[in-house]
N, C-alpha and C positions, 0 to 999 in steps of 0.2 A: 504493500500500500504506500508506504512512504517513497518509496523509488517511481512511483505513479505520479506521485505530488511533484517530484523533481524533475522528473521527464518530460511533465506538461509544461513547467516552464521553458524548455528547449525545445521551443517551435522554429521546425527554419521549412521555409518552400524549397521543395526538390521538383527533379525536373520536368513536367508538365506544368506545375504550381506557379513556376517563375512565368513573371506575365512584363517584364518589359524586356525592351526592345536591344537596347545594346547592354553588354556586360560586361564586365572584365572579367578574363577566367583563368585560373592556376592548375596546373596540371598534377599528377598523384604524387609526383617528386616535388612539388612549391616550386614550378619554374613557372612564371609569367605567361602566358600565352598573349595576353595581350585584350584588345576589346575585338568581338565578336558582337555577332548576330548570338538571340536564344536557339536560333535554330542551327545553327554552327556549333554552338558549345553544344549543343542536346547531344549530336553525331559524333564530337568528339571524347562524351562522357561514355555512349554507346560503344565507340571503336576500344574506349579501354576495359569494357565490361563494367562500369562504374555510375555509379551518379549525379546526379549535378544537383549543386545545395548551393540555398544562397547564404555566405558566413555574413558578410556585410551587408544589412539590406538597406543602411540609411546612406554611405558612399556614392560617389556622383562619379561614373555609371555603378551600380552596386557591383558585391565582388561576388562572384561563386567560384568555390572550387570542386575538381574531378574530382571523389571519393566513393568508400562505400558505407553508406547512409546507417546502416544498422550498428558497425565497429566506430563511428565517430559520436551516436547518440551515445552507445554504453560508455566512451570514454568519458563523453559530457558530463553523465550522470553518477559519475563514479569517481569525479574531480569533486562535483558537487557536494556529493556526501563525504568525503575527504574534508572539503572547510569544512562543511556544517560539522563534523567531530571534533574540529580541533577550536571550534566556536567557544568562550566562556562566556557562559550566563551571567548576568550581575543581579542578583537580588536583591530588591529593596526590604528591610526586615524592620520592624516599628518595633519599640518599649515606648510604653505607656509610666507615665509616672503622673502625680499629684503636687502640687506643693507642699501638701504636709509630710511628704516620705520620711519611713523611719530611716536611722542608718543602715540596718541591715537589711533593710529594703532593696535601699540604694547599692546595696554591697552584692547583692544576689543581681539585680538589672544590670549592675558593671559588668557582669562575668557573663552573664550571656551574652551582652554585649562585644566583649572581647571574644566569645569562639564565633559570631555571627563575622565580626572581623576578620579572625582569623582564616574563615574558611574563603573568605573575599566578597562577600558582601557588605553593599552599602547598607548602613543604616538610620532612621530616621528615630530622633529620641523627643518626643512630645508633652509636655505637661499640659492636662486640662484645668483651667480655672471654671471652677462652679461656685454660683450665686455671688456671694462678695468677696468669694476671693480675686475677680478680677481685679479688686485696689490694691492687693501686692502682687503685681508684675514684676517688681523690682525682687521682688524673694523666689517667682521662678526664674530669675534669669541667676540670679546664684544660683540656687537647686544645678541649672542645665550646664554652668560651669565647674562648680565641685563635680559634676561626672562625668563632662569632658577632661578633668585631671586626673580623675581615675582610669579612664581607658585611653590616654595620650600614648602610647607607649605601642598601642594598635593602632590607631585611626586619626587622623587629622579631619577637624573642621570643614565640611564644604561650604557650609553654612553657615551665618551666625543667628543669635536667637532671632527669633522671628516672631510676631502675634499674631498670628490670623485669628479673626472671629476669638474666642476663649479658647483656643487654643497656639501656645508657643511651641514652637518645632527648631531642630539644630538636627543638619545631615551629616553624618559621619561618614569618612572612606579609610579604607584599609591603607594601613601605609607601607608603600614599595620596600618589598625586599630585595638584599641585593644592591 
């Protein structure tokens, strides 16, 4: 299924599919042939037992090369899943915390904190302010810095404190090893 998903995105017109006029076409070794009629290059995809695919179709004349269309999709799709393996994820991972956090609140939130880091994810560390505690902002922006001093050591700052609505947020990134 997943190799379906990749292959569909590697659409190319092959040779009845090409519908304009002149081309430039490459032969099974990558030598130049030059610009052609479609109906010139079709005969000489024909004479090599091969097909004609268009690789460039936005180049002015588009390019097609002489190949065989089945050995050149499987390599497409098989490059493909080659990055997409070697792709890394970035998760975004939230701690929740209050203004009135205990210390060992705080101490348990570092530490997950720091393997969320560890493992290379980003994370977002938010305190909610409910009813009046919105008149000490100034006590969650300590709270959000006492524990960005506590997981320094993993994660730099992307962000600094920030208010949206009753909620202050500060993003954390793993910091480069190495």
């Amino acid at each position: 299924m997943e190799a379906k998903k990749i292959a569909k995105r590697f659409h190319h017109e092959i040779n009845n599919q090409i519908r304009d006029r002149e081309i430039r076409v490459i032969d099974p070794e990558g030598h130049m042939l030059g610009i052609m009629s479609r109906n010139e290059a079709l005969d000489k995809a024909y004479d090599y037992d091969l097909d004609l695919v268009k690789i460039s179709p936005h180049a002015k004349p588009p390019v097609c090369k002489i190949l065989d269309y089945g050995k050149f999709r499987y390599e497409e799709v098989r490059k493909a899943k080659e990055a997409k393996k070697k792709q890394k994820t970035v998760l975004l991972k939230e701690i929740r915390m209050s203004v009135r956090v205990e210390e060992h609140d705080l101490d348990v939130k570092a530490r997950n904190c720091i393997k969320f880091l560890k493992q290379g994810n980003r994370v977002k560390v938010s305190i909610r302010f409910r009813g009046r505690e919105m008149a000490y902002t100034d006590r969650g922006k300590e709270v959000l810095n006492d524990f960005v001093n506590r997981v320094s050591e993993y994660g730099t700052v992307d962000r600094k404190p920030k208010l949206e609505g009753r909620n202050m947020s500060i993003f954390l990134t793993p910091k480069k090893v190495g």
